[in-house]
Structure formats: structure tokens, C-alpha cells
N, C-alpha and C positions, 0 to 999 in steps of 0.2 A: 633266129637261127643261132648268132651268136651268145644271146642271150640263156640259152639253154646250157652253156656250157658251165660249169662250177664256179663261182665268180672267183673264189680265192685264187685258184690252177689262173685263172685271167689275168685278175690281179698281178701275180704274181711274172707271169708272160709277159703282159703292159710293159709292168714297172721294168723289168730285169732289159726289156728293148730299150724303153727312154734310157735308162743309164747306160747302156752301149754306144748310143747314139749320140747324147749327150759330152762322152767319154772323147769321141770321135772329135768332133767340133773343138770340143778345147784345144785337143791337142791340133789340131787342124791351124786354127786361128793363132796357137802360139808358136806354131811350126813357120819359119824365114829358111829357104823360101815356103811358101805355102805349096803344099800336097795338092791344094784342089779338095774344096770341101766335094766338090761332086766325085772326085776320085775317091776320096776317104767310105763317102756314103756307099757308092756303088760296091767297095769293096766287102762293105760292113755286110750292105744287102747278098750278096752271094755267101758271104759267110754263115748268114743268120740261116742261108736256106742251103745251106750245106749240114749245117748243123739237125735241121728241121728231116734233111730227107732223111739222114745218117740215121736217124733217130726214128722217126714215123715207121722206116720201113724195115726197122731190126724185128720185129715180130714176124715180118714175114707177109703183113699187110698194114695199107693204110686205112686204121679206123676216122668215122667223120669227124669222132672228136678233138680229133690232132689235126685235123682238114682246120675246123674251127678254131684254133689258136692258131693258126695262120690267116686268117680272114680275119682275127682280132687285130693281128700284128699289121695287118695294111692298113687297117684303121685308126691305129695310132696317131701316127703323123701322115700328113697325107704325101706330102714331099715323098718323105722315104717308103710310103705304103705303093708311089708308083716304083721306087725304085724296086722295091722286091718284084714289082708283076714285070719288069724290064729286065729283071733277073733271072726270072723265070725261066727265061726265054734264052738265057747265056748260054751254053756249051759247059764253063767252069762247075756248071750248078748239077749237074748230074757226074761228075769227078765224084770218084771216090778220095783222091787227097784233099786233105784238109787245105782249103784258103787260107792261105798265111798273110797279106799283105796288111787286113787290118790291123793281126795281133802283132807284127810285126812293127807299123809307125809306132802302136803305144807302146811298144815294147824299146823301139828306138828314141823315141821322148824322155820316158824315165830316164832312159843312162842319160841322157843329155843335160837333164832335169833335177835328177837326182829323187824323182818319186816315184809311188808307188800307184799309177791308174792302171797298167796292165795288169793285176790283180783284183780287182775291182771288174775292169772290164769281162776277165775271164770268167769269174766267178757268177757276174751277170750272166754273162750268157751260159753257163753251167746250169742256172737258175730256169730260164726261157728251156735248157733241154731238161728238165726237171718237171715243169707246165706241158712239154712237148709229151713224154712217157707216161704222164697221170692223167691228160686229159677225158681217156674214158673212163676214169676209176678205180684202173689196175695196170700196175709196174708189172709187168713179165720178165723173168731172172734175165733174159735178149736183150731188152730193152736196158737195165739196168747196167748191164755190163758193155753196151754198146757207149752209154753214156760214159759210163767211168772209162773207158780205153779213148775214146775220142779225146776226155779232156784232161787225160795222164797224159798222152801224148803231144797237144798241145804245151802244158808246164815243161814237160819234158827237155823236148825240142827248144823252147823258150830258153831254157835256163841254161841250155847246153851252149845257146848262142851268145849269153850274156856274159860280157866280162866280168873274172872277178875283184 
């Protein structure tokens, strides 16, 4: 099944999750007091599948090819592949506001930090709704703009909250 899906758009889903995920942990681990790697995760996991509905369902339906980059993305890790099917199931996950809390710790790291992973992070997951909108072989102007308004709004928001 998964197999069928384009490997690059895959690829490309895969990778942009590990580095969300990845993203997540550090700053997890280098966060005193510590977040709660499971809090960090759970958070990521609703965002990922906020991102996923926002996006799968701007056309106006879900095609199986974007069903499929999501059954990739539990398969990734399997830790956080339960965490999305537990997500699934959250109330937050069918919100149309954007979940803020992930973008939020990396966003509050940097200023603490002095670096730059909540761009990184963003841009990942900009990436995964990028694999989200192509995976049956065509962007629809919907789809495209649904992506770009989701994650204008996120920098947006972001930057508004950021000291300068």
C-alpha cells in the first residue's frame, strides 16, 4: 500500500517528520525544567495531524494518496506513530486553530538559546504539507493556498510573539 505512493513525496514526508521530531527532543532534553518529552510529542503528534487534516481536506476531499502519507508517518517511529493514532482520537485534532504548543516550546528555546530551530522546525513541517498536497500527483490552487495561509500564519503569529 504504502509502497505505491511516490517515494520521493515519501521521502520527503519521512524526513521533514524525523526533524520535527528530532527538533522536539533536543529542545525537550535541553529544556530545565523539562516539558515532558511525552508532552512535547503528543503536542507535535496533534500538530502534525492538524496540519494533515488542514491540508488533505482543502480540496474538498480526502484522496487515499494523502490517507498514505499518513500511514507512512506512523511508521516512521513507532513511539510517535502510536502517538498520532492517540491523536487521532483528541478533540484538539479536528480544531480548526492551528496547535500552537509545539511551535511555541521551539520558539521559546531559541529566545532562551539564542538559536534558530523553530525555523527549521517550521519549515519541516511546511515540507510534510508539501508531501501532504502532491501525494496523488497534483497540487490544486486549494490545496496550495491552504498550505501557504496555514504557514504564513503560523511565522506570522510566531514572530509577532517574539521579542525584538
Amino acid at each position: 500500500m504504502v509502497a505505491q505512493l511516490n517515494s520521493a513525496m515519501l521521502a520527503v514526508a519521512t524526513r521533514s517528520l524525523e526533524t520535527a521530531i528530532e527538533i522536539g527532543r533536543y529542545v525537550n532534553q535541553n529544556t530545565a525544567p523539562s516539558y515532558g518529552a511525552a508532552g512535547q510529542e503528543d503536542d507535535l503528534a496533534v500538530t502534525v495531524l492538524n496540519v494533515f487534516d488542514r491540508l488533505a481536506w482543502s480540496d474538498g476531499s480526502l484522496d487515499r494518496d494523502e490517507c498514505r502519507v499518513l500511514e507512512a508517518l506512523i511508521a516512521v517511529d513507532p513511539a510517535f506513530g502510536a502517538r498520532l493514532e492517540a491523536a487521532s482520537q483528541s478533540a484538539q485534532r479536528r480544531s480548526e486553530q492551528i496547535h500552537w504548543p509545539y511551535f511555541r516550546a521551539v520558539q521559546e528555546f531559541d529566545a532562551r538559546e539564542n538559536c534558530h530551530l523553530g525555523v527549521i522546525a517550521i519549515d519541516s513541517l511546511e515540507s510534510l504539507g508539501y508531501a501532504i498536497i502532491a501525494a496523488n500527483g497534483r497540487v490544486l490552487p486549494s490545496e496550495a493556498t491552504a498550505l501557504e495561509d496555514y504557514f504564513r500564519e503560523v511565522r506570522a503569529t510566531l514572530a509577532e510573539a517574539t521579542p525584538a
